[in-house]
N, C-alpha and C positions, 0 to 999 in steps of 0.2 A: 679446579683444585678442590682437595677436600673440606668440607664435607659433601660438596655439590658434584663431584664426578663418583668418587667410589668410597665407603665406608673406612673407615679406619682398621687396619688388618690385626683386630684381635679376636683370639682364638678360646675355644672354653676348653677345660681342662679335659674334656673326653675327645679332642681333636688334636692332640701330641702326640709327638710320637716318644717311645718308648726312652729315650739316652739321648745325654745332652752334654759335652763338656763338663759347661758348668749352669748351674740352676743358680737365680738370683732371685730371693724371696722377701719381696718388697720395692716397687715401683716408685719409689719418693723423693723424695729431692737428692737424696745420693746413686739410689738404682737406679734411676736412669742414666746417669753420667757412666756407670759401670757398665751398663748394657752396651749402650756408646761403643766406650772404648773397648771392650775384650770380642764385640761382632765384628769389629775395622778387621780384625784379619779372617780372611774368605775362610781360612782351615780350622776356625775355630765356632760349635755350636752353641749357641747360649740359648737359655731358658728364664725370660722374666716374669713371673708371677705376681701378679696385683690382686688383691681383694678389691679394689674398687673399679673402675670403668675408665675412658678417655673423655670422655664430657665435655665437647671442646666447645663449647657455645661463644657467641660475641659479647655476653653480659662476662662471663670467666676473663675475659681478655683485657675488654674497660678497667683500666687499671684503679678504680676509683669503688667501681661498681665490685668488684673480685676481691675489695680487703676488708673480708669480712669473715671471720674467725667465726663468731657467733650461731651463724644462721645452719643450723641443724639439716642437713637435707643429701643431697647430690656430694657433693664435694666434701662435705664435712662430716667425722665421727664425735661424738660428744661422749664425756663418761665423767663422773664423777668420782673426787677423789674421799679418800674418810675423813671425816670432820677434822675440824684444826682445832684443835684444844686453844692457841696461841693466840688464833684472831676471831675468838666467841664464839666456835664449835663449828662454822659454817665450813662446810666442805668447798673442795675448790674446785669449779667446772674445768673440766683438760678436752680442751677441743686439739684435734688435726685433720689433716687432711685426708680424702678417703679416694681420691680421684690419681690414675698418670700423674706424678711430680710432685704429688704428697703437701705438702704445707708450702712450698713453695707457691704452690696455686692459690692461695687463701690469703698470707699474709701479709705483714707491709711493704714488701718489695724491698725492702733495706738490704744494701751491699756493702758489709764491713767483715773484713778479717779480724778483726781483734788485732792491737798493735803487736808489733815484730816482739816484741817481752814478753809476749803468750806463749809464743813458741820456742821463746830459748829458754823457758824458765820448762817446760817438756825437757827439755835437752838436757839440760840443770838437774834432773830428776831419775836421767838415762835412760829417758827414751830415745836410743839409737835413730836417727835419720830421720827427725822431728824438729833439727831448729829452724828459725825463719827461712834462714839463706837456704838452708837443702827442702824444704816445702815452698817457697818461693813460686819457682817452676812451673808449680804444679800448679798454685792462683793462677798465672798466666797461661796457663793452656787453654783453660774453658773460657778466660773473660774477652771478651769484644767492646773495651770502655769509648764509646763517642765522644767522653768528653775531653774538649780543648785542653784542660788543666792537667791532666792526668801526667802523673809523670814517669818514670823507666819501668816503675815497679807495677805499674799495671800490662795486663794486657789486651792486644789489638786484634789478635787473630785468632781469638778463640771463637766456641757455639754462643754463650752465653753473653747476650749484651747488657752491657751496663751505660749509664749517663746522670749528669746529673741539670739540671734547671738554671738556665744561667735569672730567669726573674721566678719572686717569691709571689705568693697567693695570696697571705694573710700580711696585715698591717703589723701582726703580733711578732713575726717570725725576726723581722728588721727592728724590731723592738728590743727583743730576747738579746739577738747578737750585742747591741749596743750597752746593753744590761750587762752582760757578759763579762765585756771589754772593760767596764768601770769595776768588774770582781775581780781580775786578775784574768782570768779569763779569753784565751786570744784563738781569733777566728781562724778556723781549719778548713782550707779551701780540699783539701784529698786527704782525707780518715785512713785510706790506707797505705798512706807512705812512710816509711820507718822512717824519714827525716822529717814529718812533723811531728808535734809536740804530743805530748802524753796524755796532756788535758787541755779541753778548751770547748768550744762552741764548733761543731763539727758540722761544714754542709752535706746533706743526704747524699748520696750515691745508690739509683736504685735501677732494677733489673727490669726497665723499659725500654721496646726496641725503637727504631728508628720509625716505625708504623703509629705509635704510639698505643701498642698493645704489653699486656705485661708480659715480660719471658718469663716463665717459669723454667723448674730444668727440662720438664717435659717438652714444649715447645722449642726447649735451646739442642737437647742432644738426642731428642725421638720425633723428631716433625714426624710427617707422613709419607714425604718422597725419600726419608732415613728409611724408614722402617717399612715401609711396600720393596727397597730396593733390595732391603737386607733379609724379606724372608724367611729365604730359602736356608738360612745358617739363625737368625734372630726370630724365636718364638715369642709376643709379647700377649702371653695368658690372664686374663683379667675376670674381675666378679671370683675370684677363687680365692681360697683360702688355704695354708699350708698345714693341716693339720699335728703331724710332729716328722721329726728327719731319723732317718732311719740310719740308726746306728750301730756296726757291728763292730767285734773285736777283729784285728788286724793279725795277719801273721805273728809280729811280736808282742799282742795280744793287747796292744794301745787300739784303745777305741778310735775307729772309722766315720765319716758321713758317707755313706753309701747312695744317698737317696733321699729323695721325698716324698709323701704320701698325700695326695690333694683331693680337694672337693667344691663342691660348687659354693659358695657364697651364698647365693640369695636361692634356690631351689635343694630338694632333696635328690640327691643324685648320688653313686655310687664311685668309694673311695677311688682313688687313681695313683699307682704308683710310677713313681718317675725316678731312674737313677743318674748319679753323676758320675761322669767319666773321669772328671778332675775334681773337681771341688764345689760344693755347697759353701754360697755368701749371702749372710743373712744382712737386709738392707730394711727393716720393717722398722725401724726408731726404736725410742728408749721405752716405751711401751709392749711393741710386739714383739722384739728379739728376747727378752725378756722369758714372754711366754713362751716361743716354740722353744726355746732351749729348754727350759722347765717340763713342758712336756714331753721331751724328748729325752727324758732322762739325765741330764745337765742341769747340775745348780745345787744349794746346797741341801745334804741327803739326809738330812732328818723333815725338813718340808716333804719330800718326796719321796720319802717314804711312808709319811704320814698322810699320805693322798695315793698310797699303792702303786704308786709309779715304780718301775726298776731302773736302778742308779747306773748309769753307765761312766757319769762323771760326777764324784763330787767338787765343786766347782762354787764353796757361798759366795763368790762377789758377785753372782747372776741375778740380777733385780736388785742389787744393792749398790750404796752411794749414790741414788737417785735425785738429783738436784734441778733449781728453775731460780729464775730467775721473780724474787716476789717484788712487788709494785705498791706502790701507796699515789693516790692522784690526790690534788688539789684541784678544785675548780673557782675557776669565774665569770664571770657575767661580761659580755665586753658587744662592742655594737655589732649588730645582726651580720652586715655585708662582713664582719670578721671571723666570722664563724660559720661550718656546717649545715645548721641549722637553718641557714639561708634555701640552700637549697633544697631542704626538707618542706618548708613552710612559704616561701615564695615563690609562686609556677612560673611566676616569669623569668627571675633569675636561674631556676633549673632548665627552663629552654633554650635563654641566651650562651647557655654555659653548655647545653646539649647540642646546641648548633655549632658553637665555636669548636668543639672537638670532635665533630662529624665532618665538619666543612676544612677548618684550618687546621686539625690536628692540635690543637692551646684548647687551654683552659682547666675550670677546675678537675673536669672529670678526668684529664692527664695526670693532674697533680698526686704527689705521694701525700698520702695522711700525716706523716712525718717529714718533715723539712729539713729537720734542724735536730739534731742529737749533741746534748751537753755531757762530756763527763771529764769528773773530776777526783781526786780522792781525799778523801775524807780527813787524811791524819796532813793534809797540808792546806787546810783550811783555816782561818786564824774565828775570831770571837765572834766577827760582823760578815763570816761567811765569805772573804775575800783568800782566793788562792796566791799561798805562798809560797812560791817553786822555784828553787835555783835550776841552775841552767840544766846542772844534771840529774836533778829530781822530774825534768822534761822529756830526758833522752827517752824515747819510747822502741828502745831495745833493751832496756836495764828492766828485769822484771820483779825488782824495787818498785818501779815506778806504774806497773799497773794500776787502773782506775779500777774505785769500787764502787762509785755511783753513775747513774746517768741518767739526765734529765729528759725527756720526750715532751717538747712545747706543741701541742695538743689543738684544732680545733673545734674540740665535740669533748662531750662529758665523759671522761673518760673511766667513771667510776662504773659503768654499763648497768645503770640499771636507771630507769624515768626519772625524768628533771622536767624542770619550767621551759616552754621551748614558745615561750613568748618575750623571751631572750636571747641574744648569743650566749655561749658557752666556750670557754677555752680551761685549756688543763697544762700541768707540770708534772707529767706520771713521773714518779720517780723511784728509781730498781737500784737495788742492790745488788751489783754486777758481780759480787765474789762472796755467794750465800757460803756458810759455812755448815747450815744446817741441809742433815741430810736424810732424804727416806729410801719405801725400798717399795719394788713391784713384783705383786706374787699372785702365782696363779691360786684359784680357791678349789679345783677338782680338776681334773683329767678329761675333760670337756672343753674341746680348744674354743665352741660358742660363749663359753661362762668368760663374763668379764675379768678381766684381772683387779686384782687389788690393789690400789693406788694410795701411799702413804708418804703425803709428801713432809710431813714434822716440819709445815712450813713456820719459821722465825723460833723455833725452836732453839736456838744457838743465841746468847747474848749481844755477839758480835752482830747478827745482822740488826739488832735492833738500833745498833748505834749507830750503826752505816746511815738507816733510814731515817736517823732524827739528822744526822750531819745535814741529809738530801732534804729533806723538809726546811731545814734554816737557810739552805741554799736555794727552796725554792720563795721563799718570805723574803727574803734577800732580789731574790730578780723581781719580785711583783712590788718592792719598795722602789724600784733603780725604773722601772718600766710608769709606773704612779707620778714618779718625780719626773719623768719627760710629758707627764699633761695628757698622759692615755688615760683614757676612765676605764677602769681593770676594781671590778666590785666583789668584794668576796663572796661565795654560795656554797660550797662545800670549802672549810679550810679546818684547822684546827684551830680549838679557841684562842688559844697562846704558844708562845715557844717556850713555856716550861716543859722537862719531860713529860711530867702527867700527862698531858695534853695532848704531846704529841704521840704519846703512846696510848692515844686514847683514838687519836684517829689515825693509827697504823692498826689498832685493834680492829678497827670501824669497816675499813676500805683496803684493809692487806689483800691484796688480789694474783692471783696467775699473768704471767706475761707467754705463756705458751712457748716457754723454754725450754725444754724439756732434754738431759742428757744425763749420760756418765753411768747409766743401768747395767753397762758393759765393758767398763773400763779399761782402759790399757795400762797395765802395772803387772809387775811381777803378781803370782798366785799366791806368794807369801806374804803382799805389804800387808801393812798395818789396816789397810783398806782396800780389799783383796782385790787383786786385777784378773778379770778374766779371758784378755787379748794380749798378746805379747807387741816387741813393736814391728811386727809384720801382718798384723791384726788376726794372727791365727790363733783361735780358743787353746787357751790351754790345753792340755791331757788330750785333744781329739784331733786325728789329722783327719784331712779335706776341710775344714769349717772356717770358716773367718766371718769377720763382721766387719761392717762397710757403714758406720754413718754416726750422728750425733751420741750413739749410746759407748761410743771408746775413749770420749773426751776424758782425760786423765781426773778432768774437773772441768766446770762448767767454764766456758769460755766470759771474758768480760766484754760482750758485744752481744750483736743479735747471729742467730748460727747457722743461716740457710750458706755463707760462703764457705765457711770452716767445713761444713757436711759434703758439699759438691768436692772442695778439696778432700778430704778423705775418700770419695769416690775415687777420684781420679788416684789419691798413691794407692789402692788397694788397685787400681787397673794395672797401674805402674809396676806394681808387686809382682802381679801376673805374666805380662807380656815380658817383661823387662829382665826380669829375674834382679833387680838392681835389690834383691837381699841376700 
């Protein structure tokens, strides 16, 4: 089996052939699932284009060893955003993925939809064939949940496996819950079932197989016996980069995607043009759909004309309403076997724990970084931080009832930059899951290598700063209730007091990226107030052949993490395709 029988069948852009159905530009947590599903039928050509490589190592798979955002190299691109005026000027590192399966490959392995009021409040908004019940389906197509608990609403038969830990790792984790329980607070055995509650103490759900290797979408809808089998119709082009899509006016003189124009990534090599038979889907996140639309003529035309480019589409919501989700961590001191740091600084503990999950498949290096996800919202919180929810302030299909906090019980410093590691360390990241403040992403020249310009105006907006003092007294609130059962939990990074000052001294301090990153490409009419540049078929405005396929059409930033929300969009833009179900 690969990689010990035959290499992985990727191909460089001067080994295509000339027309392709459809060309899908960007390999990442949603391209793959698209490539997926539009090769299933034999009649149909697809073309996926990846700037980065299939990298499939056994360290990538270790699901312990593979969540790591950080580490600049193989798998990961790194860029910096412009200084934040809001959190002391410091710019915000935006790492993703650069490998097959895009950020799926890198990050916590976290498997949440965002409750059923996500999507009916899309629906609420009119976006046509967007509410829970009619997207539904479409979660269950790709999920394969192992776990016991799981209930109608997930599914069994999909690529993508999911599960969750029936035993916790850290002493802290059963701490948190019980901490919880005394706030109002009630344990969620399945996050994503519309008949749990809205808020509470949610256990993980994460995208590990039955191997105990991580699935990313890559390994769930492109293994290697998929894509050796599918060939001959599935070209999957990597190390390349899309330079801009070739757009001409149409008969009735509405601009066309005709094509795309490619080049090598990493060597000097000469342009390659590729045209599409059906349709050009850009799947490259809220970063890169951004740029090749922009250089392709698409987006708003005073930028681009102001960079010599010719307008084919003006189109301003292209790089605008760009949202993330921002973080504020607390940390503290708590005993060693409770934390990470064990197995950084203990060789014996890192062997016992490297034999248990070589040998038995257990232990930590199985374990998700995150266990346990709290959230809650902010305006049903009382003085002492306790939640106050009637029955139908719970219902989590009323999208009233969206959360806009949520807690990440943490064990490692999760403020990412050096600490004392002559102690354990545990954290309460806590996000503010419904930012209001919004920036934009723009290209800076007509040089699709020049980085783009990333302007997140994080905590820009007043509202998010309330959210994240609510989140801060909720989490002083759990580190009093966890102190009071007789755990020694020491402060080391906190804020001095729960006055504002204070705490708006350490969201100044430690306001950080959660590597959220959506909404660059919105789905909304071209005239809202906050201009949508996909309709609800995900087709660009003003330009037929084009759509976009992933985290950058969120109407708004989801309130969850968004590797499931993106695979589902995958799949209804597949859906869109085959199905004609628009």
């Amino acid at each position: 089996m690969w990689p010990f029988s035959s290499p992985y069948p990727e191909l460089d852009c001067q080994s295509l052939a000339k027309e392709y159905d459809y060309i899908i530009i960007g390999g990442g947590t949603a391209g793959c699932v698209l490539a997926n599903r539009l090769s299933s039928d034999p009649s149909i050509s697809v073309l996926l284009v990846e700037k980065g490589v299939a990298e499939n190592t056994w360290v990538s798979k270790v699901p312990l060893f593979s969540t790591d955002f950080t580490s600049v190299g193989e798998r990961t691109y790194r860029r910096d955003s412009l200084p934040q005026k809001f959190v002391g000027g410091r710019p915000q590192e935006l790492f993703s993925g650069k490998v097959l399966g895009g950020t799926s490959r890198i990050n916590a392995m976290l498997y949440t939809r965002g409750i059923a009021a996500e999507f009916n409040a899309w629906s609420a908004a009119g976006r046509k064939g967007w509410s829970y019940d009619e997207i539904l389906p479409l979660f269950k197509k790709s999920q394969r949940s192992l776990s016991s608990s799981a209930g109608p609403e997930s599914g069994r038969n999909g690529e993508w496996t999911t599960r969750t830990h029936d035993k916790t790792y850290f002493a802290t984790t059963t701490r948190v819950v019980e901490a919880g329980r005394k706030l109002g607070l009630p344990f969620i055995e399945d996050v994503n079932s519309s008949s749990s509650p809205a808020c509470g103490c949610a256990k993980s759900h994460v995208t590990i197989n039955e191997k105990g290797y991580r699935q990313s979408s890559f390994t769930a809808f492109l293994p290697f016996n998929l894509a050796q089998s599918r060939k001959p119709r599935l070209a999957i082009c990597t190390g390349t980069i899309a330079t801009k899509i070739d757009i001409k006016p149409s008969s009735n003189g509405t601009p066309r995607a005709e094509g795309v124009y490619l080049r090598s990534s990493s060597v000097q090599s000469p342009t390659v043009y590729i045209s599409a038979k059906r349709e050009v889907i850009l799947c490259s996140g809220p970063l890169g759909n951004p740029q090749i639309l922009q250089l392709s003529g698409i987006g708003p035309q005073k930028q681009l004309k102001s960079l010599r480019i010719p307008v084919f589409k003006d189109l301003p919501g292209v790089g605008c309403h760009f949202q993330d989700h921002i973080a504020v961590p607390v940390v503290y001191q708590v005993p060693m076997q409770d934390s990470l740091v064990g197995l950084e600084k203990e060789f014996f503990t890192f062997m016992r724990e490297f034999v248990k999950y070589m040998v038995f498949g257990t232990g930590l290096l199985l374990s998700p970084v995150v266990e346990l996800s709290i959230f809650a919202k902010s305006d049903m919180m009382d003085a002492q931080s306790h939640l106050q929810a009637t029955v139908s302030q719970m219902d989590a299909k009323d999208p009233a009832n969206i959360p806009d906090i949520e807690i990440m019980p943490l064990a490692y410093d999760a403020t990412g930059i050096p600490f004392d590691k002559s102690q354990g360390v545990f954290s309460f990241l806590n996000v503010a899951l419904r930012p209001q403040s919004t920036g934009t992403v723009r290209i800076v020249s007509s040089n699709p290598n020049d980085a783009v310009e990333c302007e997140l105006n994080t905590l820009s907006s007043q509202s998010d700063w309330q959210v994240l003092r609510a989140s801060l007294r909720l989490s002083f609130a759990l580190a009093k209730e966890i102190r009071a059962s007789g755990y020694p939990l020491m402060d080391y990074r906190v804020p001095a007091s729960e006055s504002d000052a204070d705490l708006d001294a350490h969201i100044k301090k430690w306001g950080r990226t959660t590597y959220h990153y959506s909404s660059t490409c919105r789905m909304a009419p071209e005239d809202d107030p906050a201009p949508g540049v996909v309709d609800d078929e995900l087709r660009v405005h003003g330009v037929h052949g084009l759509r976009i396929a992933d985290s950058s059409i969120f109407p708004q930033i989801i309130a969850t993490h968004l590797q499931a929300g993106s695979v589902m969009v995958g799949e209804k833009c597949a859906d869109l395709l085959l199905n004609g179900t628009h």
